[in-house]
C-alpha positions in Angstrom: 0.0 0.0 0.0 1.6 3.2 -1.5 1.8 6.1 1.5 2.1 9.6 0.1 2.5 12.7 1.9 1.5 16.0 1.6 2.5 19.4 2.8 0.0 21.8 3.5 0.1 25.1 1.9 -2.6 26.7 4.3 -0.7 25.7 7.9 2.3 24.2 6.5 2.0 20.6 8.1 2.3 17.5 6.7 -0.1 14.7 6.1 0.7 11.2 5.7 -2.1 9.3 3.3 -2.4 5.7 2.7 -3.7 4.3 -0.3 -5.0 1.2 -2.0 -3.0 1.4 -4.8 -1.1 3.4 -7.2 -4.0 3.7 -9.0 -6.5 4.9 -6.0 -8.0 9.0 -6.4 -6.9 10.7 -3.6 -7.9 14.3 -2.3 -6.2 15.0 0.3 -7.1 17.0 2.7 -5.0 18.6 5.9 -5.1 16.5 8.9 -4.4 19.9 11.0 -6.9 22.4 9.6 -8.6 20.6 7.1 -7.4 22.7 3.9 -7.6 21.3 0.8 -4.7 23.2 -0.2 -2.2 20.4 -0.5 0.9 20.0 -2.3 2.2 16.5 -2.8 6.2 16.4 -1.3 8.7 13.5 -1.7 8.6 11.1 1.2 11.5 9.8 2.7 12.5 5.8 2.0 14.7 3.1 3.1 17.2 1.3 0.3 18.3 -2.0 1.7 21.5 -3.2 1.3 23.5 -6.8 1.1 25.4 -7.8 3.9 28.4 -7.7 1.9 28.0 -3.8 1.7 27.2 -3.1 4.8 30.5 -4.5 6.0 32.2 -2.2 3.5 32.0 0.5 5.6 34.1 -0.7 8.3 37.1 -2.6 6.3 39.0 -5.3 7.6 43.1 -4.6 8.6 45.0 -1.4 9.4 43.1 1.3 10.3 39.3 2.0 11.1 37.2 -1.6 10.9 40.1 -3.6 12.2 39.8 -4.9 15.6 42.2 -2.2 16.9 39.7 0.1 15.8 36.8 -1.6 17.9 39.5 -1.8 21.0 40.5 1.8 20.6 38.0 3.9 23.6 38.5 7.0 21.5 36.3 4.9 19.1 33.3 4.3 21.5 30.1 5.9 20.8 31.6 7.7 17.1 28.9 6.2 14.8 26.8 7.7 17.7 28.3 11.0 17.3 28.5 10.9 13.7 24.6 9.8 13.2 23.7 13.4 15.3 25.7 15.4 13.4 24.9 13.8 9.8 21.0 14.8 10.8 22.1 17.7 11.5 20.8 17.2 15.6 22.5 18.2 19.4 23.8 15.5 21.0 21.5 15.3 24.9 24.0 15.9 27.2 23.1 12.6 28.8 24.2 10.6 26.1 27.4 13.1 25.5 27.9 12.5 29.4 27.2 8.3 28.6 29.6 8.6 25.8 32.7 10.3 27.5 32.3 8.2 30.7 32.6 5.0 28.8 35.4 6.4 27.0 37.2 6.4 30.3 36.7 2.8 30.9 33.1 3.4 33.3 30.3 0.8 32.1 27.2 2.8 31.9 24.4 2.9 34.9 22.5 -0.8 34.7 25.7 -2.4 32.7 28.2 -2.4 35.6 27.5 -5.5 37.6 
């Protein structure tokens, strides 16, 4: 079932509508203020990838993806930090805080045993 979204030219919210089919009439109309006014946007999607690819990005041997990598403490929580800023985002300070503590060898709260 196709899901198309629209942004709404009155309010400027957008409206997620699901669908039948490709085929189906649809008239949308804005879940927020109810204006027809609607203007269809691209929606975000997920591409899946082999396995094989996936392990691309962290290479075997020398340098990052080898096991000294994963030992390294300077390493822990970096695809963390790096997913924040690729979307742009702040980092809580709880997870900075979670981050940096574990990078000095402390287990997070509910791990240490």
């Amino acid at each position: 079932m196709p899901i198309y979204e629209y942004r709404c030219l009155g309010c400027g919210e957008v409206s997620s509508f699901f669908t039948r089919s490709i085929s189906a009439v649809l008239e949308p109309v804005c879940g927020h203020c109810q204006s027809r006014d609607m203007q269809r946007r691209m929606s975000s999607f997920a591409l899946g990838k082999p396995t094989a690819s996936a392990h691309e990005k962290f290479p075997s041997g020398p340098g990052a993806g080898s096991q000294d990598y994963y030992s390294d403490p300077r390493n822990i929580g970096r695809n963390v930090e790096q997913g924040f800023a690729r979307y742009g985002m702040d980092m809580p300070d709880s997870v900075r805080e979670t981050i940096d503590s574990a990078r000095e060898g402390n287990l997070p709260k509910g791990l240490d045993l």
